[in-house]
C-alpha positions in Angstrom: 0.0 0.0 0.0 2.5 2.6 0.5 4.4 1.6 -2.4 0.9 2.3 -4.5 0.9 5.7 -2.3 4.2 6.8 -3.3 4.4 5.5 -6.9 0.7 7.7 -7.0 1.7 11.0 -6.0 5.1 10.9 -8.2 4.9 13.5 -10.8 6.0 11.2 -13.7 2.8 8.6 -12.2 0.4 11.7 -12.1 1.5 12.5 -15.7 0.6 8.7 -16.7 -2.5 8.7 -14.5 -3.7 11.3 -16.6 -2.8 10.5 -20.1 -5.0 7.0 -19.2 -7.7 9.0 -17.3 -8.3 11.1 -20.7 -8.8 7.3 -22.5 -11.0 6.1 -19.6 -12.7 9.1 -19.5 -13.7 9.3 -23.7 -14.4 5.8 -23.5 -16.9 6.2 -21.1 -18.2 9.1 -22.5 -18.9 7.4 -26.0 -20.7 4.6 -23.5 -22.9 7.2 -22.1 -24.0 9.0 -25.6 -24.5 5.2 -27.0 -26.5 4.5 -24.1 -28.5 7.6 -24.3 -29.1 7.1 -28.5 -30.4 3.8 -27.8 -32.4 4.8 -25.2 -33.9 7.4 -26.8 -34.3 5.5 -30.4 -35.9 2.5 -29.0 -39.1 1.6 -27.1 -42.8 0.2 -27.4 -43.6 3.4 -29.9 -41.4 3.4 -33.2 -40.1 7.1 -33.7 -40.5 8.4 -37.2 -38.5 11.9 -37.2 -41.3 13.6 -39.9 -44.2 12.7 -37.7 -45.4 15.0 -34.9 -46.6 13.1 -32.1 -43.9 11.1 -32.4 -41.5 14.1 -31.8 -43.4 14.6 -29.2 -43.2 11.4 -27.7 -39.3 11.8 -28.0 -39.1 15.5 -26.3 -41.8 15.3 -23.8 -41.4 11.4 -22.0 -38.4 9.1 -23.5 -35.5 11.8 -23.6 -36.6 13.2 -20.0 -36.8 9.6 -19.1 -33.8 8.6 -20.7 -31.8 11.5 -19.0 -33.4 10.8 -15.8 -32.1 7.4 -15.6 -28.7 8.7 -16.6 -28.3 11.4 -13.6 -29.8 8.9 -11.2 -27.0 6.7 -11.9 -24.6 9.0 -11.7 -26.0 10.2 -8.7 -25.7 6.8 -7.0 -22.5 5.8 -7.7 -21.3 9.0 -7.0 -22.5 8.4 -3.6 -21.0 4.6 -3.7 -17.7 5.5 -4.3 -17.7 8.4 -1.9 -19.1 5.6 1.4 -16.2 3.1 0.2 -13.7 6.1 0.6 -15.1 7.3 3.7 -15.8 3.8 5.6 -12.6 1.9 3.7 -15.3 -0.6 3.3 -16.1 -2.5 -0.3 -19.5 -3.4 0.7 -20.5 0.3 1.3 -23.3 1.7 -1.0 -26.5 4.2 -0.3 -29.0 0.9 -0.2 -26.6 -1.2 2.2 -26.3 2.5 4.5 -29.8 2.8 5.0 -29.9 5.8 2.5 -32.5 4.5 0.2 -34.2 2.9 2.2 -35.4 5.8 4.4 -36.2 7.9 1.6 -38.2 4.9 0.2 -39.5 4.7 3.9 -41.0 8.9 3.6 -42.5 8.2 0.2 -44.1 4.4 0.3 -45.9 5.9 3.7 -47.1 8.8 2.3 -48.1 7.7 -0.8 -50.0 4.9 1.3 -51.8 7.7 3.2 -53.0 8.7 0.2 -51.1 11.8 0.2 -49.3 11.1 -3.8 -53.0 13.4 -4.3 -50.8 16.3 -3.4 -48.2 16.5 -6.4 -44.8 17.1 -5.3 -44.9 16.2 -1.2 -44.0 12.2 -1.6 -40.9 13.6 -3.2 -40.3 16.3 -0.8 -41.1 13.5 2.0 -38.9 10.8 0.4 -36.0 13.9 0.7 -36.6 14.4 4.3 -36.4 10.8 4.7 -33.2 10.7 3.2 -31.9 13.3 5.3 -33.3 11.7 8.5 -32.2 8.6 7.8 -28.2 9.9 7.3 -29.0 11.3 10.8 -29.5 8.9 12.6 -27.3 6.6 11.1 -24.7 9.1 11.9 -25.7 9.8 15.4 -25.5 6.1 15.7 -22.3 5.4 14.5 -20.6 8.1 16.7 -18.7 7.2 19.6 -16.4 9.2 22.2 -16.9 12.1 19.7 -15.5 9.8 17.1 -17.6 8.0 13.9 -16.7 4.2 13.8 -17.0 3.3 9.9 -18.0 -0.1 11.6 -20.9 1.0 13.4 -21.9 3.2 10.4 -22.3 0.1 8.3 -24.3 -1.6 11.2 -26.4 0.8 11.9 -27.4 1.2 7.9 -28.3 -2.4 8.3 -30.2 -2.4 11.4 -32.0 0.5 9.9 -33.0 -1.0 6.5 -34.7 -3.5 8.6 -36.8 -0.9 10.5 -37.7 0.7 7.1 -38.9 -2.5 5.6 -40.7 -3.4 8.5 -42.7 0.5 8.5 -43.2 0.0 4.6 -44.9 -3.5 5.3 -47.3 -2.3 8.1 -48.2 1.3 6.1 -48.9 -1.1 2.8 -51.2 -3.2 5.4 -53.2 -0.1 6.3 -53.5 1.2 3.0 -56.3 1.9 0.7 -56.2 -0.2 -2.1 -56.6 2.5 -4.4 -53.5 3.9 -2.9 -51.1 0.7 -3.2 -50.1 1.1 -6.6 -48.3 4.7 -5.6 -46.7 3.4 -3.1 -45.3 0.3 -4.4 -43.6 2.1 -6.9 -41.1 3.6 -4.6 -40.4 0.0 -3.9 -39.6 -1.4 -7.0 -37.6 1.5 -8.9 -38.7 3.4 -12.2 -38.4 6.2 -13.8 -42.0 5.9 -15.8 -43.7 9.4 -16.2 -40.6 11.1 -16.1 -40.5 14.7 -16.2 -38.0 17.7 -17.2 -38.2 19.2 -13.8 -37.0 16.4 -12.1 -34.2 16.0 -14.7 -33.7 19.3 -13.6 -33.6 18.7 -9.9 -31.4 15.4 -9.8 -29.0 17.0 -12.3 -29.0 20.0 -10.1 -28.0 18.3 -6.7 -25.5 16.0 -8.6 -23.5 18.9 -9.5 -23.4 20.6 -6.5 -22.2 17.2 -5.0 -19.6 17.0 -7.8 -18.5 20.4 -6.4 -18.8 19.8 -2.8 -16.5 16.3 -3.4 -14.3 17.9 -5.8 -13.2 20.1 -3.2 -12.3 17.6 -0.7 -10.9 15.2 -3.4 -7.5 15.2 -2.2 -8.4 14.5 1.3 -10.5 11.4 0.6 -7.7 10.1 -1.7 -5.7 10.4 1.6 -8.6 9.0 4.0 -8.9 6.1 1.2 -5.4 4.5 2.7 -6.3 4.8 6.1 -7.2 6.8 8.9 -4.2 7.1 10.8 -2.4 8.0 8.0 -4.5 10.7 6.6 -4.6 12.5 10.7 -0.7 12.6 9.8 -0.9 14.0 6.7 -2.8 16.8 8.0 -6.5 15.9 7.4 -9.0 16.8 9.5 -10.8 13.2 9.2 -14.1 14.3 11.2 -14.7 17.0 9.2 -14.2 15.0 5.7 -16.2 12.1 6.7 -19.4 15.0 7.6 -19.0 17.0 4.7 -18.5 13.5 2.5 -21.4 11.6 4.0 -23.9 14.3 3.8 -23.5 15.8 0.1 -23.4 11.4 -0.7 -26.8 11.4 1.2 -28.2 14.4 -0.2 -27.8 13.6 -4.0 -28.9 9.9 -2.6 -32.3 11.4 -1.4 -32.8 13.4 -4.5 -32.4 10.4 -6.4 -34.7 8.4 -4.4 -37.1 11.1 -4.3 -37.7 10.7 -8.4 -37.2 7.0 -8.7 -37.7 5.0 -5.9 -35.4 2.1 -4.8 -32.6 1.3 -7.4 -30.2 -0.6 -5.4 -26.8 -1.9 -6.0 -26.0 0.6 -8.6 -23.5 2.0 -5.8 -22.1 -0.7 -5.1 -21.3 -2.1 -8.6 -20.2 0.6 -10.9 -17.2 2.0 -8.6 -16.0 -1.6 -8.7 -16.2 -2.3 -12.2 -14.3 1.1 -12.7 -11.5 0.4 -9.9 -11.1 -2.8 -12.5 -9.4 -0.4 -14.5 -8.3 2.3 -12.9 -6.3 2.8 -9.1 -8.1 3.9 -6.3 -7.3 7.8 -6.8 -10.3 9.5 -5.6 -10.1 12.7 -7.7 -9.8 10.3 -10.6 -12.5 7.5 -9.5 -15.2 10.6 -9.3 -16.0 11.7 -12.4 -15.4 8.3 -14.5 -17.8 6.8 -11.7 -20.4 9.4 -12.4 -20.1 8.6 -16.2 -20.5 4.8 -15.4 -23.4 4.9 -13.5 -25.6 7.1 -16.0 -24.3 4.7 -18.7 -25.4 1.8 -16.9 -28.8 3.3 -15.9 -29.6 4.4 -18.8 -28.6 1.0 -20.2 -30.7 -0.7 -18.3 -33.8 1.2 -18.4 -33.6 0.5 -22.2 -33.8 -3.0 -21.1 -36.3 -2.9 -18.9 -38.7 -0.9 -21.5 -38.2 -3.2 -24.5 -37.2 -6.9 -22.8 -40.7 -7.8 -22.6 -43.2 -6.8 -25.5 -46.3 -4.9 -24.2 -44.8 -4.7 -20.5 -42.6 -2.6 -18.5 -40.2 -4.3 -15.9 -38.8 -2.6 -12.9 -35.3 -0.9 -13.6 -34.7 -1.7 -9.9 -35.0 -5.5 -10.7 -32.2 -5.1 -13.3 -29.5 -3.8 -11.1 -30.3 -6.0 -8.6 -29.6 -8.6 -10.7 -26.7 -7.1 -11.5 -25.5 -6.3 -8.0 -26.4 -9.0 -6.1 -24.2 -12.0 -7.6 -21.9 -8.9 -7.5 -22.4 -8.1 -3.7 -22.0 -11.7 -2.9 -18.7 -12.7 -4.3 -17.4 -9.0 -2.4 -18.7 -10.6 0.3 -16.6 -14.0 0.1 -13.6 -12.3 -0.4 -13.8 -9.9 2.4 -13.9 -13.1 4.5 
C-alpha cells in the first residue's frame, strides 16, 4: 500500500495517470451518448423523425426519461464511491447505508396515506427521509466524539430492517386504491418522467460534484487509512461529515424521483476500480459517467425486454449487483 501511495503521487505517475484518465474518461463518454441514442431510439412506440406526435413522444417522455435514468446513476454511484472512501469498506453503497431505504420509507408511507393526491410532497417527503435517515445513522455510528466506519455500516443495516418493517405495516393499512403509488417507490422506475425532475437530480449531482471535488484530495488520503490521513494533516471528522452528507443528499434526490434502485453504488465503482487505481479525484468523475451509462442502459432493457410490459429498472440492477455483492462478500472473508 505505501508503495501504490508513493508510486501515486510521483509527478511522472500523475503524468501517466492522466494520459490514461483522458482514455478512460472518452471511452466512457462514448458509452454514455450510445446508451443515451439507444435509449432514446428505441421503445414500445417506433419514432418516425417527420411525424409530430412522435416528436413529441421523443421530447416530452423518452428523452426526459432517458436523462433521468442517466443522472440517477450517476448520482448513486457518485454516492457509492464516496461511502467506500469514507468507511474503507467494499460493501459500502446508499442501499446497504440505510440511505435508500429511508427515503423509500418517507414516500411508500405517504403515498399509502393517500397523500401522492398532493403533487410534489411524496418527493419532498422521500428527501426528508433521506436526510433523517443519514442522521441517525450518523448519530448512531458516533462514539467518544469519534464516527466508527463499523458502526456506520451496522447501523445502515439495522436501519434497513426498521424501514422494511414500517413499509410493510403502512402497505397493510392502506387503501387499495393507494397501493399502486406506493409500491412504486419499492420497486424502482423512472416511468412518467418529467423535465423538472431531470432538472432537480442534475441540479444536486453537480453541486455534489463540487462539494467532493473540493475535498478530493483529502479522501484520496482517507482512502489508505485513517491514521495516516490524521498525519498528513486531514481533519478526518470534518471529511467524513462534509463527505457523507453531500453522498446522502444527491442519494435522497435520487430516491425522491425513482424509488429504490439498489446496488448501482455498489457495482459501478468496482467495475471502474477494475481499471483504474483507487485515486479519488480520478475514480469521481469516470464513476459518475458509469453509472448514467449503466442506468440508462438498463432502463432501455427494462422498457423493450418484454413486448407490451414494463419491468422494474430496480429489478435489473439487482440482478446485477447481487451476484456482485456476494462474491465481495466471500472475499472480504
Amino acid at each position: 500500500m505505501n508503495d501504490e501511495r508513493t508510486a501515486a503521487g510521483s509527478p511522472s505517475s500523475f503524468i501517466v495517470h492522466r494520459s490514461s484518465f483522458g482514455v478512460a474518461l472518452l471511452a466512457l463518454s462514448a458509452l454514455l451518448v450510445l446508451s443515451i441514442a439507444l435509449g432514446v431510439r428505441f421503445g414500445a412506440t417506433p419514432i418516425h423523425w417527420n411525424d409530430p406526435t412522435s416528436r413529441t413522444i421523443l421530447l416530452q417522455i423518452r428523452l426526459p426519461r432517458v436523462l433521468l435514468a442517466a443522472a440517477i446513476g450517476a448520482a448513486l454511484a457518485v454516492a457509492g464511491v464516496t461511502f467506500q472512501t469514507l468507511l474503507r469498506n467494499p460493501l459500502a453503497d446508499p442501499f446497504i447505508l440505510g440511505v435508500s431505504g429511508g427515503a423509500a420509507c418517507g414516500a411508500a408511507v405517504s403515498a399509502a396515506l393517500g397523500l401522492s393526491r398532493i403533487p410534489g410532497l411524496v418527493p419532498l417527503i422521500a428527501f426528508a427521509g433521506a436526510c433523517g435517515a443519514t442522521a441517525a445513522v450518523f448519530l448512531l455510528a458516533r462514539r467518544r466524539d469519534h464516527t466508527d466506519p463499523t458502526r456506520l455500516l451496522l447501523s445502515g443495516l439495522v436501519l434497513n430492517a426498521f424501514f422494511s418493517a414500517v413499509i410493510l405495516i403502512s402497505f397493510g393499512l392502506a387503501r387499495q386504491s393507494d397501493l399502486t403509488a406506493a409500491l412504486r417507490w419499492m420497486m424502482g422506475t423512472v416511468a412518467g418522467a418529467t423535465w423538472t425532475a431531470v432538472a432537480l437530480v442534475v441540479a444536486f449531482l453537480v453541486v455534489t460534484m463540487l462539494i467532493l471535488a473540493w475535498f478530493a484530495n483529502d479522501l484520496r488520503m482517507l482512502a489508505f487509512g485513517e491514521e495516516d490521513a490524521k498525519a498528513r494533516g486531514v481533519d478526518v471528522e470534518r471529511v467524513t461529515l462534509a463527505g457523507f452528507a453531500a453522498a446522502s443528499i444527491v442519494t435522497g434526490a435520487a430516491v425522491a424521483v425513482s424509488g429504490i434502485i439498489g446496488f448501482v453504488g455498489l457495482l459501478v465503482p468496482h467495475l471502474i476500480r477494475l481499471i483504474w487505481r483507487r485515486d479519488f479525484r480520478f475514480l469521481l468523475p469516470l464513476c459518475a459517467l458509469g453509472g448514467a451509462a449503466l442506468m440508462a442502459g438498463a432502463d432501455l432493457v427494462s422498457r423493450v425486454s418484454v413486448p407490451d410490459a414494463e419491468l422494474p429498472i430496480g429489478a435489473f440492477t439487482a440482478i446485477l449487483g447481487v451476484p456482485f455483492f456476494l462474491s465481495l462478500l466471500r472475499r472480504a472473508r
